[in-house]
C-alpha positions in Angstrom: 0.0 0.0 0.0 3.0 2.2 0.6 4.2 1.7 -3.0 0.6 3.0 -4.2 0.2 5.7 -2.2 3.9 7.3 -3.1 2.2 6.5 -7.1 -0.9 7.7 -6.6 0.7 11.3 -5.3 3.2 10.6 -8.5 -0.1 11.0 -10.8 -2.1 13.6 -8.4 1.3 16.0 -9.2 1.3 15.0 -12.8 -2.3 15.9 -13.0 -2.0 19.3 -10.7 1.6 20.5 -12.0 1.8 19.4 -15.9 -1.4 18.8 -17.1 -3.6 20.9 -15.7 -4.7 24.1 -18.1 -2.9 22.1 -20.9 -4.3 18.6 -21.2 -7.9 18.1 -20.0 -8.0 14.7 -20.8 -4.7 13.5 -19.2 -5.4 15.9 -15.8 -8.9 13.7 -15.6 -7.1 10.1 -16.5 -4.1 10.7 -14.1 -6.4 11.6 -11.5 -8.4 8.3 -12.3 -5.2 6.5 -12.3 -4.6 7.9 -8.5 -7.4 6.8 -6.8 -7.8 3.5 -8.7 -5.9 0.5 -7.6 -6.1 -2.1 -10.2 -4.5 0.6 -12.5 -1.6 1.8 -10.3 -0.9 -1.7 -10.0 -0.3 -1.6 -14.0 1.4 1.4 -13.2 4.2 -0.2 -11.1 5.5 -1.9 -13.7 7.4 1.3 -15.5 10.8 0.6 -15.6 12.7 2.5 -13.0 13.8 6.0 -13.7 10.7 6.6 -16.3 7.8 8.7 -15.5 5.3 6.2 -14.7 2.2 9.2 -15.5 3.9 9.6 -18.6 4.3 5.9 -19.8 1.4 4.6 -19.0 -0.5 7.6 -21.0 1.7 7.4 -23.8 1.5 3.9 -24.2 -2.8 4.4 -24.0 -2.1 6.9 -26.6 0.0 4.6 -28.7 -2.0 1.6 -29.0 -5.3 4.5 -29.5 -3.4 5.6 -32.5 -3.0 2.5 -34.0 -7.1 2.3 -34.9 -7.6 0.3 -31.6 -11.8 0.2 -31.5 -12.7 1.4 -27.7 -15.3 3.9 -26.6 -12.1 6.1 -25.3 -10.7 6.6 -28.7 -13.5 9.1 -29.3 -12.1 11.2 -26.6 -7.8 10.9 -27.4 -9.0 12.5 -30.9 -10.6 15.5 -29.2 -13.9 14.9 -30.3 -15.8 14.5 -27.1 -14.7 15.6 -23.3 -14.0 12.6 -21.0 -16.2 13.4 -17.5 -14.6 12.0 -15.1 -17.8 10.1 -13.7 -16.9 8.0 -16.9 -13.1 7.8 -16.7 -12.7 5.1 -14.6 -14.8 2.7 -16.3 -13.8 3.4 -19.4 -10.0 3.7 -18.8 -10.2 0.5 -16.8 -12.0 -1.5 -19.4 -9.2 -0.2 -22.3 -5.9 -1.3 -19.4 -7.9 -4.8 -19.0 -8.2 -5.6 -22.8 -5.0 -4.2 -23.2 -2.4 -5.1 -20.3 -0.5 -7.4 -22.1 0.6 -4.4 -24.7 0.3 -1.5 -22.1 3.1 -3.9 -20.3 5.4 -4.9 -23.0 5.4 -0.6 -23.8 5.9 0.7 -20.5 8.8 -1.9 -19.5 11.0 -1.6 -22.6 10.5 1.8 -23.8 11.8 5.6 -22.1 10.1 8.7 -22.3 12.2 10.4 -25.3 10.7 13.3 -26.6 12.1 15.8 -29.1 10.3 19.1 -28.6 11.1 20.4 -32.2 9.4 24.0 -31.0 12.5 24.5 -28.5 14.9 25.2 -31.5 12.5 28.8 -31.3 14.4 29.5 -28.2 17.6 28.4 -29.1 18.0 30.7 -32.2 18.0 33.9 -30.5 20.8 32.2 -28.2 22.4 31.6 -31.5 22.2 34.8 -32.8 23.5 36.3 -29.5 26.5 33.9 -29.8 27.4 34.7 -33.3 27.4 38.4 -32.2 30.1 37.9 -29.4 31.8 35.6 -31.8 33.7 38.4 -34.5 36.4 36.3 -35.7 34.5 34.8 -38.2 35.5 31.4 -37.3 32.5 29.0 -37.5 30.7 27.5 -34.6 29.8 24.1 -34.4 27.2 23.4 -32.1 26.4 20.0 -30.4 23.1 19.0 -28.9 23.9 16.8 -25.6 20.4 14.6 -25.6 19.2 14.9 -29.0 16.6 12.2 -29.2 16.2 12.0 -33.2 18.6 15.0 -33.5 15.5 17.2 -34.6 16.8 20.3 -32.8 20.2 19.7 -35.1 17.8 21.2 -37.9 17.3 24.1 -36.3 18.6 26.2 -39.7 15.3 23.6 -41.6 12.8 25.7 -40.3 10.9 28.8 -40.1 9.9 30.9 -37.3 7.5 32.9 -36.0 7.7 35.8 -33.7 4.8 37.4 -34.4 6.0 41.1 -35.5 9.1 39.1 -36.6 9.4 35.9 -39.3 12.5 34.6 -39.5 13.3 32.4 -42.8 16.9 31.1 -43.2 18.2 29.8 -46.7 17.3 26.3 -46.5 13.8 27.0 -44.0 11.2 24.5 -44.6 8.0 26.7 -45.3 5.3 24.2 -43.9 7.3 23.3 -40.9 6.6 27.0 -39.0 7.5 27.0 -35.3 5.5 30.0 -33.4 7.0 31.8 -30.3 5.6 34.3 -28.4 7.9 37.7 -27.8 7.5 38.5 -23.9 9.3 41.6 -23.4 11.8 43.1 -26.0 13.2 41.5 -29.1 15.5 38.8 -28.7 18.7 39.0 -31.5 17.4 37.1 -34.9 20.1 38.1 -36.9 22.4 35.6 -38.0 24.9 34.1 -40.7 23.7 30.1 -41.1 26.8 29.7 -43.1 29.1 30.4 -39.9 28.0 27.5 -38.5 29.7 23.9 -38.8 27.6 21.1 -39.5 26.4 20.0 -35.7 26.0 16.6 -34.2 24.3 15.2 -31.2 24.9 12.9 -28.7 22.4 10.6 -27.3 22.3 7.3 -25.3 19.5 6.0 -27.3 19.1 7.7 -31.0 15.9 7.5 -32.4 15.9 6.0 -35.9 14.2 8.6 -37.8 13.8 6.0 -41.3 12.2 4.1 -38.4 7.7 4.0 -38.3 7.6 2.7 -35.2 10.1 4.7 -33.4 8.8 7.7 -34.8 5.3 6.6 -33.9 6.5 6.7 -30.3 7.4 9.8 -30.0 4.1 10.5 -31.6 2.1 8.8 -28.7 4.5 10.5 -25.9 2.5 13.8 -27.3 -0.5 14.6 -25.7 -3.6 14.3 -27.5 -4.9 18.2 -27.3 -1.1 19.5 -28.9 -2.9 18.7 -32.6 0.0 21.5 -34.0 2.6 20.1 -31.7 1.9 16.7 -33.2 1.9 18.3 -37.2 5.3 20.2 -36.3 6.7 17.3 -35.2 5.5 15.2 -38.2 7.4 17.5 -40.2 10.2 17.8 -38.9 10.8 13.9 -39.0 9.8 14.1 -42.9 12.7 16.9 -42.9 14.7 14.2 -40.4 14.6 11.4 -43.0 15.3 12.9 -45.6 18.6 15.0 -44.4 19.3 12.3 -41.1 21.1 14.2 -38.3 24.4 12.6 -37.2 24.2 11.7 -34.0 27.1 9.8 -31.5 25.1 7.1 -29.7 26.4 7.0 -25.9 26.6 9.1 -23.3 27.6 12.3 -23.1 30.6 11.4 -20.8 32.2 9.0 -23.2 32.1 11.6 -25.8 32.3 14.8 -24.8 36.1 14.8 -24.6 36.6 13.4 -27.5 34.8 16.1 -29.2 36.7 18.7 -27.2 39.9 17.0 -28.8 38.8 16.9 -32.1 36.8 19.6 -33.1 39.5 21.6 -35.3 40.6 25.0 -33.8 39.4 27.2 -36.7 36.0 26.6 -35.1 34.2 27.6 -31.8 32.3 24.9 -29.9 29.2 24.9 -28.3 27.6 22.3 -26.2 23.6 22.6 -26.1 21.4 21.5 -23.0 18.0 21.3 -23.2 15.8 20.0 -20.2 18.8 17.2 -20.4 21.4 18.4 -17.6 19.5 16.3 -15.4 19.8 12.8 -17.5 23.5 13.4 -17.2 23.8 14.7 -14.2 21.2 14.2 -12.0 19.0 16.6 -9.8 19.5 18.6 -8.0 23.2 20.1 -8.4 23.4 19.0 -12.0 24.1 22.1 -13.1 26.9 22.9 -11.1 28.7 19.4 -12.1 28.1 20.1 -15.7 29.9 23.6 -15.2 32.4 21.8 -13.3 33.2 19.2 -16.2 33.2 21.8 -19.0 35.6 24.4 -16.8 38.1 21.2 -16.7 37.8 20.6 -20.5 38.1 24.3 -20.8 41.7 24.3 -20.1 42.5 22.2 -23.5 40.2 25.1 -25.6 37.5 27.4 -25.3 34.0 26.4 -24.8 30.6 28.0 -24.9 27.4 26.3 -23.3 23.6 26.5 -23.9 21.4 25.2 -21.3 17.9 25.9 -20.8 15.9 24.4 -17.3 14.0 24.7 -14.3 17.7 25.1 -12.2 15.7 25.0 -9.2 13.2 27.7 -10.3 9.3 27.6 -11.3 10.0 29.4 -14.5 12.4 28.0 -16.9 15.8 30.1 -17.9 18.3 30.0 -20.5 21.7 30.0 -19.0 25.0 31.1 -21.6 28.1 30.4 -20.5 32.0 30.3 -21.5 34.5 28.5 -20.2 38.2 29.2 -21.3 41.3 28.1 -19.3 39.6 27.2 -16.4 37.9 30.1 -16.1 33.8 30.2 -16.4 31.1 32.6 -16.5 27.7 32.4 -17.2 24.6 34.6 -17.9 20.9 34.0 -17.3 19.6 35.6 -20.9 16.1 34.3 -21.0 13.3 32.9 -19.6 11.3 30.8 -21.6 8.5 27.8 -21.7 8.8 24.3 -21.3 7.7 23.7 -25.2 9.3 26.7 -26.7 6.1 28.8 -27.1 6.7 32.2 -25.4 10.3 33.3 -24.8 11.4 36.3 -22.4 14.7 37.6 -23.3 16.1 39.4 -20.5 18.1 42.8 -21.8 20.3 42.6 -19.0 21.6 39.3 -18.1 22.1 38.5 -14.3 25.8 37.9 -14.0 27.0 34.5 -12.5 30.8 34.6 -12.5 32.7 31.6 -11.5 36.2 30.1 -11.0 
């Protein structure tokens, strides 16, 4: 009973704190989950480490997607509300015809989303970087938790900041990511061709030739985000057709190896989004990753990326550089979760470190 009562608080947070005012439907069927025992028990069997909230939906809303016939497909497509009077029943009936699936799904397979709409939030970090950068040399940048290395097609896309569209030479005109300008204009000017071609690291790539990986990520997408699912869609069309390259492992097995070999005519930045804690844990992940990069910092010059809670409600993008052992970072933004509405802050709070 212990073990369901620290799972059922698992899925009352999910519902309170994540999908609450953005997912009516998975704020009613976590909240079913928590009070219902026969589902927690299915539940349980996440694989540790995973989100159990987040598995078990996505795995509802992966076999829902396949054309599975049940009375609760009517309501993943956003045709009809789910009342919770009618949640458990129906939820519980799906879980009983479907265990044997729901278990092989949520015991082999990890949350790994790639939240395309992020690269919104990145550019102007880009653009800022380029601007410190007057050498001219070229910056590679490297995503550290890439996923299916969607983000390392950032220069694929277009964007929209409302008064501002930016279109780059090689911007994919139906793939449109849409970010909402808090406060002043973040920098948007910059030079595609001064930047290497980037790579990713992640422990796990997602195979984006592959339908049923792709599919996957699909289903970790909750049902209401209709644009964040299209987005996403496109950008794996873009994905398969120019494949990102990506180092499978993790970031500690690679990232001195990059350091070493990324050629001196270039400047190297290491990207962080929402994955400082996969690496590094939580809390003090941060700090370790800053530690790390000041000790690779004394072979050659590094810039960082990071965007994350870092202990705060709102999230915050955090630019660094690291040069001789010497580091110092900048709080430049905050921003949201998905990428949608981005603060940038005109003067950065100073975070010096040695």
């Amino acid at each position: 009973m212990a073990d369901h009562a620290r799972l059922a608080d698992t899925f009352e947070r999910f519902a309170a704190q994540q999908a609450a005012g953005k997912s009516p439907l998975y704020e009613t069927l976590a909240r079913t989950i928590a009070r219902t025992p026969e589902l927690l028990d299915l539940a349980a069997a996440t694989r540790p480490g995973q989100p159990a909230p987040n598995m078990l939906l996505g795995a509802v809303h992966h076999i829902l997607r396949r054309g599975v016939q049940h009375p609760l497909a009517t309501h993943f497509t956003g045709h009809e509300e789910l009342p919770p009077s009618r949640a458990d029943a129906l939820l519980t009936d799906f879980c009983r015809q479907h265990t044997r699936q729901i278990r092989r799904i949520i015991t082999t397979r990890s949350v790994q989303t790639n939240e395309v709409n992020r690269c919104a939030v990145l550019v102007p970090a880009f653009a800022a970087l380029q601007q410190q950068l007057t050498d001219g040399r070229p910056v590679r940048i490297v995503d550290v938790g890439a996923s299916a290395g969607l983000n390392l097609l950032w220069d694929h896309y277009t964007y929209d900041y409302g008064a501002h569209r930016l279109t780059l030479p090689d911007s994919d005109p139906d793939t449109v990511l849409t970010c909402e300008i808090k406060g002043g204009m973040p920098p948007l000017s910059l030079d595609v061709t001064r930047f290497a071609p980037p790579v990713g690291i992640e422990p796990s790539p997602v195979d984006v030739t592959d339908p049923e990986a792709t599919e996957w990520l699909a289903s970790l997408t909750w049902p209401e985000q209709t644009t964040r699912i299209r987005t996403l869609n496109n950008a794996l069309a873009l994905a398969a057709r120019t494949p990102p390259t990506i180092l499978a492992g993790r970031a500690q097995d690679h990232l001195a190896d990059i350091v070493a070999q990324t050629p001196p005519g270039e400047h190297l930045c290491l990207v962080f989004s929402w994955s400082i804690y996969q690496i590094y844990g939580s809390p003090g992940g941060r700090e370790r990753l800053a530690a790390t990069l000041t000790d690779l910092s004394r072979k050659r010059p590094l810039h960082e990326i990071s965007i994350g809670h870092f202990g705060h409600e709102t999230p915050r993008m955090i630019m660094a550089s690291y040069d001789g052992g010497v580091s110092r970072s900048d709080v430049v933004a905050h921003c949201d979760v998905y990428g949608t509405w981005l603060n940038w802050l005109a003067e950065p709070a100073d975070q010096p470190r040695t």
